[in-house]
C-alpha positions as CSV (number, residue, x, y, z in Angstrom):
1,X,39.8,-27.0,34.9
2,X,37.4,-29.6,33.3
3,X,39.9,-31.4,31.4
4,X,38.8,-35.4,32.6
5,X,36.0,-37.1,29.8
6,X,33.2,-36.4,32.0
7,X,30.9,-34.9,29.8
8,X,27.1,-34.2,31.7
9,X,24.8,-35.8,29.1
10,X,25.6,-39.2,27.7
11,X,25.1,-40.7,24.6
12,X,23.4,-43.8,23.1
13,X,25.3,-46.7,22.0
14,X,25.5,-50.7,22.3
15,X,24.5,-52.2,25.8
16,X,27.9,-53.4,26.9
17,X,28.7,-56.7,28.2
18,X,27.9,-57.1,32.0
19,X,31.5,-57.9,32.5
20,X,32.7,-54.9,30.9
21,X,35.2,-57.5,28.5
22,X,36.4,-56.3,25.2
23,X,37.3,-58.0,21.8
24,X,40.6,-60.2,21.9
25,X,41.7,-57.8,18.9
26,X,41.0,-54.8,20.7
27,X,43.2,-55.4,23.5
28,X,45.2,-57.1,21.4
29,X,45.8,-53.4,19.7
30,X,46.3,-51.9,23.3
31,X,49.9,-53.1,23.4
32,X,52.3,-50.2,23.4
33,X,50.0,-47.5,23.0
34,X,50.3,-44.9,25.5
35,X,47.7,-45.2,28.2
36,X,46.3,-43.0,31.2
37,X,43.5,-43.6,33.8
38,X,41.2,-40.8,34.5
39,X,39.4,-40.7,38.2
40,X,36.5,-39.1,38.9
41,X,35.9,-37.6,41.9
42,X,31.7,-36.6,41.6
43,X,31.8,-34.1,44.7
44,X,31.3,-30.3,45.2
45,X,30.3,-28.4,48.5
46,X,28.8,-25.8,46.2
47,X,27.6,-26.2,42.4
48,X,29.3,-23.2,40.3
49,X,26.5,-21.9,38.0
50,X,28.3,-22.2,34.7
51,X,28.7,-26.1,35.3
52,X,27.4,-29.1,33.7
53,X,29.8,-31.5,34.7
54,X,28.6,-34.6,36.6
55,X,28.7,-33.6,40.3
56,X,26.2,-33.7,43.5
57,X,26.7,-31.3,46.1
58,X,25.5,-33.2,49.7
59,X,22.0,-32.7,49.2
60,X,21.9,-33.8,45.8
61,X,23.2,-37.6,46.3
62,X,21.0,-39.5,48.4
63,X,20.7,-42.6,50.1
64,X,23.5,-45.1,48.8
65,X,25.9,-42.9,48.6
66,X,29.1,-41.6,50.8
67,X,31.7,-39.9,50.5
68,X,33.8,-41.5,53.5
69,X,33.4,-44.7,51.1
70,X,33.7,-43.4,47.5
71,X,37.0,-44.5,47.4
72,X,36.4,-48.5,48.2
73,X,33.8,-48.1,45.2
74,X,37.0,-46.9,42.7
75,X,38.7,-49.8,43.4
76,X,36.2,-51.7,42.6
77,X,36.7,-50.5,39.4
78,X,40.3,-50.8,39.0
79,X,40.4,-53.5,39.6
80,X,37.5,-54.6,36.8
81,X,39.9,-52.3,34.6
82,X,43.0,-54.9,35.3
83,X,40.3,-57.8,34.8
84,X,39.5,-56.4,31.8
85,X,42.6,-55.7,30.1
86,X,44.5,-58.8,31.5
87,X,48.2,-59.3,30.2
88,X,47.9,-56.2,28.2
89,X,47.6,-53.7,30.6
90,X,50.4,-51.4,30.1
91,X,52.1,-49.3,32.7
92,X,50.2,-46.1,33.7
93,X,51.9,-43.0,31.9
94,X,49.6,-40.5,33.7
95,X,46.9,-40.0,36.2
96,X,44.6,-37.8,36.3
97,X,41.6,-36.8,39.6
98,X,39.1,-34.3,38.4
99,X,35.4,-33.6,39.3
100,X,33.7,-32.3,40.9
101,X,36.6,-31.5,43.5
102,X,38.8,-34.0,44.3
103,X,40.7,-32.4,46.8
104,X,37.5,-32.6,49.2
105,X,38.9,-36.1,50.4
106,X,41.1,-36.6,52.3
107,X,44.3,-37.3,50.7
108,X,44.9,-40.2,52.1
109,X,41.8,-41.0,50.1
110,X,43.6,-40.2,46.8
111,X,47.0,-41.6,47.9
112,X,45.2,-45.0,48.4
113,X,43.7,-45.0,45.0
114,X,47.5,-44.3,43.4
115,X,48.7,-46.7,45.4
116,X,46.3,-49.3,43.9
117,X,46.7,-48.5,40.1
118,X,50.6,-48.6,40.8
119,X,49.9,-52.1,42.3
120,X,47.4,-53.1,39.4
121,X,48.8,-51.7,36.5
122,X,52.6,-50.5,37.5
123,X,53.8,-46.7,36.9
124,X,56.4,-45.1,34.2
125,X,59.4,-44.1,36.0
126,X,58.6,-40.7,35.2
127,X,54.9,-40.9,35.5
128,X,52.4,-37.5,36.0
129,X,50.2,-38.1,38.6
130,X,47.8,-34.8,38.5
131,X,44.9,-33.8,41.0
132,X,42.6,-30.5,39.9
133,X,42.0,-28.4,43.5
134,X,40.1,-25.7,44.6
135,X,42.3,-23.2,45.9
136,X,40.1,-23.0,49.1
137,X,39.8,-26.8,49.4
138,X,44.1,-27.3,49.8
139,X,46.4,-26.0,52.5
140,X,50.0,-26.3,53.1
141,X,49.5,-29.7,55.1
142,X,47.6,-31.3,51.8
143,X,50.1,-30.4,49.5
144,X,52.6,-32.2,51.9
145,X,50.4,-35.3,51.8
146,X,50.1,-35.3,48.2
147,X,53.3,-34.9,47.4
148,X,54.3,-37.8,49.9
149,X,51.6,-40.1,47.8
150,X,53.6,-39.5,44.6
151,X,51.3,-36.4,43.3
152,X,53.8,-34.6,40.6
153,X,51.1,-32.0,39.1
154,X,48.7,-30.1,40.1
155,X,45.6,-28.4,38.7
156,X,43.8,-25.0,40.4
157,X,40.8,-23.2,39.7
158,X,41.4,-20.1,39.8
159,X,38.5,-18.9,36.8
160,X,39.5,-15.0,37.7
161,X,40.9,-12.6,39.9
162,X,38.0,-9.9,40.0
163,X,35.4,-10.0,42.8
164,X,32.3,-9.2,40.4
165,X,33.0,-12.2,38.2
166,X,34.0,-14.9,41.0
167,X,30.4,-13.6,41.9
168,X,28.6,-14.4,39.0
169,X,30.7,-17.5,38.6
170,X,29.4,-18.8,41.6
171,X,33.1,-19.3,43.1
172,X,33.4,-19.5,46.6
173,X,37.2,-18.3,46.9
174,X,38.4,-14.7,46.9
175,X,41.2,-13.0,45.1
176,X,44.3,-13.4,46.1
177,X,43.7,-17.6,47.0
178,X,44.5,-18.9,44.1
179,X,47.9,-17.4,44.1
180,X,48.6,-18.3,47.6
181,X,48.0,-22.1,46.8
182,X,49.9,-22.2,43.7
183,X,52.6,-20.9,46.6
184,X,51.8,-23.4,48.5
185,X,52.1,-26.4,46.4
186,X,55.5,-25.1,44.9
187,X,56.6,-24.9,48.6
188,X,55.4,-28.7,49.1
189,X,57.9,-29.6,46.3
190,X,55.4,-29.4,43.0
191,X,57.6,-28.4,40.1
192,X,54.0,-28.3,37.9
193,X,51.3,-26.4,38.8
194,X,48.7,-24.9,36.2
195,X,46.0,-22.2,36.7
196,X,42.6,-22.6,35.0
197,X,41.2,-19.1,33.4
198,X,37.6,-18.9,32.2
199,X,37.0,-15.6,30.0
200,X,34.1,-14.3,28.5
201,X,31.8,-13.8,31.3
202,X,29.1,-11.2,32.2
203,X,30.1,-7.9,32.9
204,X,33.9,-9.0,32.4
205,X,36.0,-6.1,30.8
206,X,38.8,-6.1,28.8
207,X,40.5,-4.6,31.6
208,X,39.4,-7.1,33.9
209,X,40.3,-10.0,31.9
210,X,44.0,-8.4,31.5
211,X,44.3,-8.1,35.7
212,X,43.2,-12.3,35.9
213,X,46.3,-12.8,33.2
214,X,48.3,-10.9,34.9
215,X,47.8,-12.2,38.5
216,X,47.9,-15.6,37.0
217,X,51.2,-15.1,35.3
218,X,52.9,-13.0,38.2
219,X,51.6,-16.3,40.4
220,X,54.7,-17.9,38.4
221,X,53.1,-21.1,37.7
222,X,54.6,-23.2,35.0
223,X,50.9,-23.7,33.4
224,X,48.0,-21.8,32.1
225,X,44.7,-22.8,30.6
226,X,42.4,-19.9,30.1
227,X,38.7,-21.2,28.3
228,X,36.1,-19.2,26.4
229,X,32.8,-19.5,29.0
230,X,30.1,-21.4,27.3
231,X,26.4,-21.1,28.8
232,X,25.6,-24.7,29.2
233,X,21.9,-25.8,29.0
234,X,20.1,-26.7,32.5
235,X,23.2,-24.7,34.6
236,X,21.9,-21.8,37.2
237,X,23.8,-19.5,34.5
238,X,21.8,-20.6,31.6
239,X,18.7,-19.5,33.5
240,X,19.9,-16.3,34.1
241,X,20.7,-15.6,30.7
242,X,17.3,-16.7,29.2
243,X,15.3,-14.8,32.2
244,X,17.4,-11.6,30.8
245,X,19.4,-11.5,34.4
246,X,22.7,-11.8,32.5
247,X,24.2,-11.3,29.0
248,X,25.2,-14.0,27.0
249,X,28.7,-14.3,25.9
250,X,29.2,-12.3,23.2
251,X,31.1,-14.5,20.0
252,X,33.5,-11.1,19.0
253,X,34.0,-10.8,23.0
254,X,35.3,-13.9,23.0
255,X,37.5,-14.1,20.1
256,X,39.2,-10.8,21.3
257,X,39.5,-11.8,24.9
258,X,41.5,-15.2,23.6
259,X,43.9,-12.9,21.1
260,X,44.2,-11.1,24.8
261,X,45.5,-14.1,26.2
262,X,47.8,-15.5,23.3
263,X,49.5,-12.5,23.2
264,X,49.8,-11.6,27.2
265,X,51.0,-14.8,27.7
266,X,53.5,-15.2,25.1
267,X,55.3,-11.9,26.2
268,X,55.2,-13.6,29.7
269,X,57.4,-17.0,28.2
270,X,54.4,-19.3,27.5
271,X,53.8,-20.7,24.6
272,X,50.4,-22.2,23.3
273,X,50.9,-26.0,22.7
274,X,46.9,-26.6,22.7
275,X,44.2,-23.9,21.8
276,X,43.7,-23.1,25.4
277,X,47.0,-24.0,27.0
278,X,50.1,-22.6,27.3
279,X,53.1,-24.0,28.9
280,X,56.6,-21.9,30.1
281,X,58.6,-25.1,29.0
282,X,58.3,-28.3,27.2
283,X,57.8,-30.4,30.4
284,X,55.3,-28.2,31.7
285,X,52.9,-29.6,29.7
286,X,49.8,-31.6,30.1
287,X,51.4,-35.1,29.8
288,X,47.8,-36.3,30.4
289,X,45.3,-34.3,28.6
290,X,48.2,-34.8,25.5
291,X,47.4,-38.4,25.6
292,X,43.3,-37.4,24.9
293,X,44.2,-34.9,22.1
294,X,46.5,-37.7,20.6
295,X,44.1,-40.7,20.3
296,X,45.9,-42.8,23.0
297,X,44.2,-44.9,25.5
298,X,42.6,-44.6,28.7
299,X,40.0,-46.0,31.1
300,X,37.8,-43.6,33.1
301,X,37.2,-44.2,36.6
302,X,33.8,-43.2,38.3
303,X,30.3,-42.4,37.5
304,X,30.2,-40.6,34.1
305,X,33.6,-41.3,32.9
306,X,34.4,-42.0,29.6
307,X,37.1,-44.7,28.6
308,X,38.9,-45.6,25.2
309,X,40.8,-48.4,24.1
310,X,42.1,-49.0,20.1
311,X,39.0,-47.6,19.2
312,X,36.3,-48.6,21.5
313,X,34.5,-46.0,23.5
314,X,32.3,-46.5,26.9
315,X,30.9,-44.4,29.9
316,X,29.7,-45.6,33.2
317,X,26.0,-44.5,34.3
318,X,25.9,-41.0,36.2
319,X,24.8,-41.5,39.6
320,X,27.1,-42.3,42.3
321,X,24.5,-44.5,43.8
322,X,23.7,-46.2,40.6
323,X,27.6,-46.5,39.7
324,X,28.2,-47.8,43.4
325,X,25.6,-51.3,43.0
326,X,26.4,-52.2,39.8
327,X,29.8,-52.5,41.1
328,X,29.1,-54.2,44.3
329,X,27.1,-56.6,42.7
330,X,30.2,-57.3,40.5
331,X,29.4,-55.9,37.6
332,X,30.5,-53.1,35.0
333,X,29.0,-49.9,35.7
334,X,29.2,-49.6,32.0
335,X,26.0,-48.1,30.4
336,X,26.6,-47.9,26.5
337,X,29.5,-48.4,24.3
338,X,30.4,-47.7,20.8
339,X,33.2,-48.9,17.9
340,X,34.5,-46.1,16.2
341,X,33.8,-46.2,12.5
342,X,36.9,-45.2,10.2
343,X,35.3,-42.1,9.3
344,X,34.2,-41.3,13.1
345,X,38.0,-42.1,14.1
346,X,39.4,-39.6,10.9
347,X,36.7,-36.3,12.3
348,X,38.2,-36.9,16.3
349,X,41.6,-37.1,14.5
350,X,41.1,-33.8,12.7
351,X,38.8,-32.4,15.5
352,X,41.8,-33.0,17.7
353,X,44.8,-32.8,15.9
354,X,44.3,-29.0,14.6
355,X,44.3,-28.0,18.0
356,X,47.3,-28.8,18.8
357,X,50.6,-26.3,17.8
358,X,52.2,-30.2,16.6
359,X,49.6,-30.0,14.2
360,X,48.9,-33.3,11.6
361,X,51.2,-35.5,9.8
362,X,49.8,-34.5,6.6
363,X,50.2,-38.5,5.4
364,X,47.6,-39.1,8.0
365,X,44.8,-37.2,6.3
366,X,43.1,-38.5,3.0
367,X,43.9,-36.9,0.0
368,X,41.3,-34.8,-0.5
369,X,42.0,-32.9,2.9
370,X,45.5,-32.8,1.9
371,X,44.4,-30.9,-1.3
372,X,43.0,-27.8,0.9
373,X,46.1,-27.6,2.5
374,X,47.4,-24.7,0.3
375,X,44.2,-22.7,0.4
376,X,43.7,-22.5,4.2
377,X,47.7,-20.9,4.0
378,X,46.3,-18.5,1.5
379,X,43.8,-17.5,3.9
380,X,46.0,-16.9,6.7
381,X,44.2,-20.0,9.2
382,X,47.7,-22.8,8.3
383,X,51.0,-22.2,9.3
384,X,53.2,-21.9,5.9
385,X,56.7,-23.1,7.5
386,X,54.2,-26.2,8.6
387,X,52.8,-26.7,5.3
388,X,56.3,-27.5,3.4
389,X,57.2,-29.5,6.4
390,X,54.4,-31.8,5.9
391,X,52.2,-31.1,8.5
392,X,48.8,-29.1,8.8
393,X,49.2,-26.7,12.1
394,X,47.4,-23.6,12.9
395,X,47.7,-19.6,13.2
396,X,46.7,-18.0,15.6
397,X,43.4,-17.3,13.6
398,X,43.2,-20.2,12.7
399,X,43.0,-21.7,16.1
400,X,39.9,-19.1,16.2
401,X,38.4,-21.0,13.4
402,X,39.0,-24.5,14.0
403,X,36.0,-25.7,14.3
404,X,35.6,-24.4,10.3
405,X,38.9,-25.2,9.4
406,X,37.6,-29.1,10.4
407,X,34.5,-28.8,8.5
408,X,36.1,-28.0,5.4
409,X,38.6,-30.7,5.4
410,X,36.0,-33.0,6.4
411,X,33.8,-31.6,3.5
C-alpha cells in the first residue's frame, strides 16, 4: 500500500534554497499541469519486517516530536507550498495520506489538514481525496468521520489472508479484518476502496496466494494492488533471510505468482491498468498514483517526502523532529534538490510509461527507441494492436520484463 514518494534512503543533490523558492520558469511551467499533494503521515504502532519506508514506532521518535501535534507541523508546510507556488498554484486534483499509518490520528486530524489545502490551494469539483488504513486501525465510526471530511477513496492493507504469512509479515491484524473494513467503509458511503496484496513471501504457496485473491476479490472492492515482496536492506526481514531464518523470494516464484494474479483477477472483472493494479471500472482507478506514473506535479508533505514540479525534484529531511524545527523556525525542511536532465526526464518517462496498459505515444520516444518497436512485438513483450496505433504498451510478459524492455530502448 506504499504508493506515496517516501522512499527510506535519500539521495544527493543541490542544497535548496532555505526558502524552499523555485525558478520563475519553473512555476511558470506549473500552469495547467495536473497536480496532487502527497501527506505523509510518519507513524506505526508496530514496524512490519518487510518495511523500509520512513516511519517511527513510539519508541523510535524522541524528544521533539508528537503525535497530538504532527498535524500543526503539516500546515506549516502547506502553507510554505502556497508561498512557494504563489499565483500558480493550481487546484488540487487528488490527495493522497500514506505512511506509516495515517489512520492512527484522529480523523479530525486528517479532516483538518483537507480542510487547509482546500482553503490554500482550492479542490476539483470531482477531486480524490485518498487515506491508506490498517484494517485494525479503522472502525465504522472513522469511516463516518472521513467521509464527512470529504474522504472519497480509500486504501487497506490487507498483504494476505493466511495466518502463517501475516506472521512472517509482521501484520498485526487477522484474517477475516480486512474484509470487514472494506464493509465498513462501503457502508460509510465510499464507492472506492482498494486492497493492497503482497506475494512472494516465505513459505507462501501457490495455494495460499490463490485463497488471498480470492478473499480479496469476494471482499467486492472496486480496487486491487497485489506487489512482488522485495527484501529491503536494514528491514527485520532482511536479517532473517541472511541469518538463513527465511528464504529469499524466489525470482520464478514471483513471476508465476503475478501471472496468478493477472489472470484470477481478470476472470473476476478487473483489469490491469498499471503492472500491479487492477481496477473493476475506469473510475476505480488510482486518480492519484496516475498523476506519478504520468509525469504530472506534486508537492510532498512530511518528513521524507518527495515533491515535483516541471521538472524539479526535492525531499524533506527524514526525522520528524528534524522536519518539525526547520519548519518552526520558518524554514524549508527541504534537504537536496535536483533539475532533471533531458535524458533523466526521457528514462522516468520510459521507466514509467511502459507500466502502464496506456502505454507511450510512440512520438514521445526518440527515434532510435521507436526503431525497436517492431522487434519487442516479435518477441511477444509489445502489444501488436498497440504498435499500428502508435503507441508502445505491454503484454503481459512484457509487463514481467519491463525493467529490460526499458534498458533496451534506453540502449
Amino acid at each position: 500500500m506504499k504508493t506515496g514518494p517516501v522512499p527510506s534512503a535519500l539521495p544527493t543533490g543541490e542544497l535548496p534554497p532555505p526558502d524552499g523558492r523555485l525558478p520563475p520558469s519553473v512555476r511558470e511551467a506549473a500552469r495547467g499541469v495536473p497536480f496532487g499533494i502527497y501527506v505523509h503521515i510518519p507513524f506505526c504502532l508496530t514496524r512490519c519486517g518487510y518495511c523500509d519506508f520512513n516511519t517511527y514506532t513510539a519508541n523510535e521518535l524522541g524528544a521533539g516530536v508528537s503525535r497530538g501535534s504532527y498535524v500543526d507541523t503539516v500546515l506549516l508546510e502547506l502553507r510554505l507550498a502556497r508561498h512557494v507556488l504563489r499565483d500558480v498554484a493550481p487546484l488540487a486534483s487528488t490527495v493522497f495520506f500514506g505512511g506509516g499509518t495515517p489512520t492512527i490520528l484522529p480523523a479530525e486530524h486528517l479532516g483538518l489538514v483537507v480542510r487547509e489545502i482546500k482553503d490554500l490551494f482550492g479542490l476539483v469539483s470531482d477531486v480524490e481525496i485518498t487515506t491508506e488504513a490498517n484494517p485494525d486501525s479503522v472502525t465504522p465510526a472513522y469511516f463516518d468521520k472521513l467521509r464527512a471530511a470529504g474522504f472519497t477513496r480509500v486504501s487497506i492493507g490487507m498483504q494476505s489472508a493466511i495466518p502463517h504469512v501475516l506472521a512472517v509479515l509482521d501484520r498485526t491484524h487477522g484474517p477475516g479484518r480486512p474484509e470487514e473494513a472494506v464493509a465498513e467503509a462501503q457502508a460509510a458511503g465510499f464507492d472506492h476502496v482498494n486492497l493492497d496484496l503482497i506475494y512472494g513471501a516465505p513459505h507462501e504457496t501457490d495455494a495460499d496466494w490463490q485463497t488471498s485473491l480470492e478473499m480479496a476479490i469476494g471482499a467486492r472492492p472496486d480496487h486491487i494492488s497485489a506487489y512482488a515482496l522485495v527484501v529491503e536492506e536494514g528491514t527485520a526481514l532482511a536479517r532473517q533471510v541472511a541469518a538463513g531464518a527465511l528464504p529469499p523470494p524466489d525470482d520464478d516464484v514471483l513471476a508465476d505468482r503475478y501471472v496468478q494474479a493477472d489472470e484470477t483477477l481478470r476472470r473476476a472483472g478487473f483489469e490491469w491498468y498499471e503492472v500491479s493494479n487492477w481496477a473493476s471500472t475506469t473510475a476505480a482507478r488510482s486518480r492519484h498514483n496516475l498523476l506519478y506514473w504520468r509525469e504530472a506535479n506534486w508537492w510532498g508533505i512530511g518528513p521524507g517526502a518527495h515533491s515535483h514540479v516541471s521538472g524539479v525534484r526535492w525531499w524533506n529531511v527524514k526525522h520528524p523532529a528534524r522536519y518539525n524545527a526547520l519548519l518552526e523556525g520558518g524554514r524549508s525542511p527541504a534537504a537536496g534538490r535536483e533539475t532533471l536532465t533531458e535524458r533523466a526526464r526521457l528514462t522516468e518517462r520510459l521507466m514509467l510509461g511502459v507500466r502502464l496498459r496506456e502505454g507511450l505515444d510512440l512520438r514521445d520516444l526518440p527515434r532510435p527507441s521507436r526503431a525497436k518497436l517492431p522487434q519487442l512485438v516479435t518477441w511477444g513483450l509489445a502489444e501488436p494492436a498497440a504498435s499500428r496505433e502508435g503507441r508502445l504498451a505491454l503484454t503481459q510478459r512484457g509487463r514481467l520484463l519491463a525493467d529490460a524492455v526499458v534498458r533496451d530502448l534506453l540502449g
